[in-house]
C-alpha positions as CSV (number, residue, x, y, z in Angstrom):
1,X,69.0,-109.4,68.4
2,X,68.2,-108.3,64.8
3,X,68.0,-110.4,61.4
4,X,68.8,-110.1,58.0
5,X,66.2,-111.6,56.4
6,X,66.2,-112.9,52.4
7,X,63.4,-114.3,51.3
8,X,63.6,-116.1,47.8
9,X,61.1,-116.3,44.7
10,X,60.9,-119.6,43.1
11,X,64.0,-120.4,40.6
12,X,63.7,-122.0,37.2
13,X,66.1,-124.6,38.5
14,X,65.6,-125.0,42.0
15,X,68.3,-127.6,42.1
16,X,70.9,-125.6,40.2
17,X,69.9,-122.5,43.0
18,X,70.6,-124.7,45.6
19,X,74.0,-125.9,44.9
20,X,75.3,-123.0,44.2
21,X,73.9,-120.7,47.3
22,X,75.0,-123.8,49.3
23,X,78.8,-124.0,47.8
24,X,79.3,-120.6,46.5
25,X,77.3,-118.1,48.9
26,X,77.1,-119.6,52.2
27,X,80.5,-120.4,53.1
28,X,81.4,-116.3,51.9
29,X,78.3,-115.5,53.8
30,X,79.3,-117.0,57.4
31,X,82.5,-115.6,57.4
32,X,80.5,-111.8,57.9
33,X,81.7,-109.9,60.3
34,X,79.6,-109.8,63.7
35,X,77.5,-112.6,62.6
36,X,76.1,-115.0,65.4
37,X,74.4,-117.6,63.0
38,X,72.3,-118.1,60.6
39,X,69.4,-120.5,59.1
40,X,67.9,-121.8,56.1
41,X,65.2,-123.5,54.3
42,X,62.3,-123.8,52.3
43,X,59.1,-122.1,52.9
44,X,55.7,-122.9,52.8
45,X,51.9,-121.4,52.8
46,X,49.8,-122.7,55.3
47,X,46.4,-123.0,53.2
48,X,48.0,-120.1,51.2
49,X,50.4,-119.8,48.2
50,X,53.3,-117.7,49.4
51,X,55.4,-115.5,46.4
52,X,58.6,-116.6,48.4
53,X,59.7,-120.4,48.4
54,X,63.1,-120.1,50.6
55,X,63.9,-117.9,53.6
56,X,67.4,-117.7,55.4
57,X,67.7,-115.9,58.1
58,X,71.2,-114.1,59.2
59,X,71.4,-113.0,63.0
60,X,73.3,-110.7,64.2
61,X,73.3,-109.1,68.0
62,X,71.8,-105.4,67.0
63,X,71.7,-102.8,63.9
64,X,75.0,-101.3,64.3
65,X,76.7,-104.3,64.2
66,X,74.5,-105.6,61.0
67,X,75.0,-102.7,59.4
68,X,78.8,-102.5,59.6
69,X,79.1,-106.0,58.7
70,X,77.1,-105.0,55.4
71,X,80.0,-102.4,54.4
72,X,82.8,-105.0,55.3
73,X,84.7,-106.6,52.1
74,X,83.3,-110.2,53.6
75,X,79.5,-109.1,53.0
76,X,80.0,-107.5,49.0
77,X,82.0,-111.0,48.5
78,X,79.0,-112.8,49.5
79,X,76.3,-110.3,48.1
80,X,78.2,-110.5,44.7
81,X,78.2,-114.0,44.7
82,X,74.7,-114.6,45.4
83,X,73.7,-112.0,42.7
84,X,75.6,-114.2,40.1
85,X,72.7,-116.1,40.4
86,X,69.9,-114.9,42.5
87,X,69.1,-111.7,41.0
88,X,65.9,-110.5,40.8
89,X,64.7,-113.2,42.5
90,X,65.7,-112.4,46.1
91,X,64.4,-109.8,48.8
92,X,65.8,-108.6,52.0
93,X,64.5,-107.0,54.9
94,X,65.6,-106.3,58.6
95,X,63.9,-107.3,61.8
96,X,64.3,-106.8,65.5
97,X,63.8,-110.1,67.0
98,X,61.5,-110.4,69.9
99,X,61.2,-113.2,71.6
């Protein structure tokens, strides 16, 4: 399995974020092609102060299929949603699940 992975710096408005990646990016978000679920939620520093303060976490069943579903009209709809309000705040990276 592989994960997209976003991981969030602290908004202004934490509130205002939340509403809107809850009612305007999510539901665009799990209708992406090949995704098998995703998850959500604050972060926090275990006796350290992390730069990030919310991770979701997008799971997909390998590469391929992540990376198609990136090029598919369902993925820029949710992307271009959550840049109306996230930009410059959010980072993303890729990782092959494990165990």
């Amino acid at each position: 399995m592989v994960q997209l992975v976003a991981l969030y710096r602290p908004p202004e408005d934490k509130e205002a974020f939340l509403h809107r990646y809850r009612t305007e990016h999510l539901p665009l978000a799990a209708r992406m092609p090949g995704l098998l679920g995703m998850a959500a939620g604050p972060l926090e520093g275990l006796g350290v102060e992390l730069p990030y303060w919310y991770m979701a976490t997008l799971d997909f069943p390998d590469r391929d299929t992540l990376m198609a579903s990136q090029r598919s009209p369902e993925s820029r709809a949710a992307l271009r949603a959550l840049m109306a309000f996230a930009q410059g705040l959010v980072d993303f990276a890729v990782r092959e699940v494990e165990a």
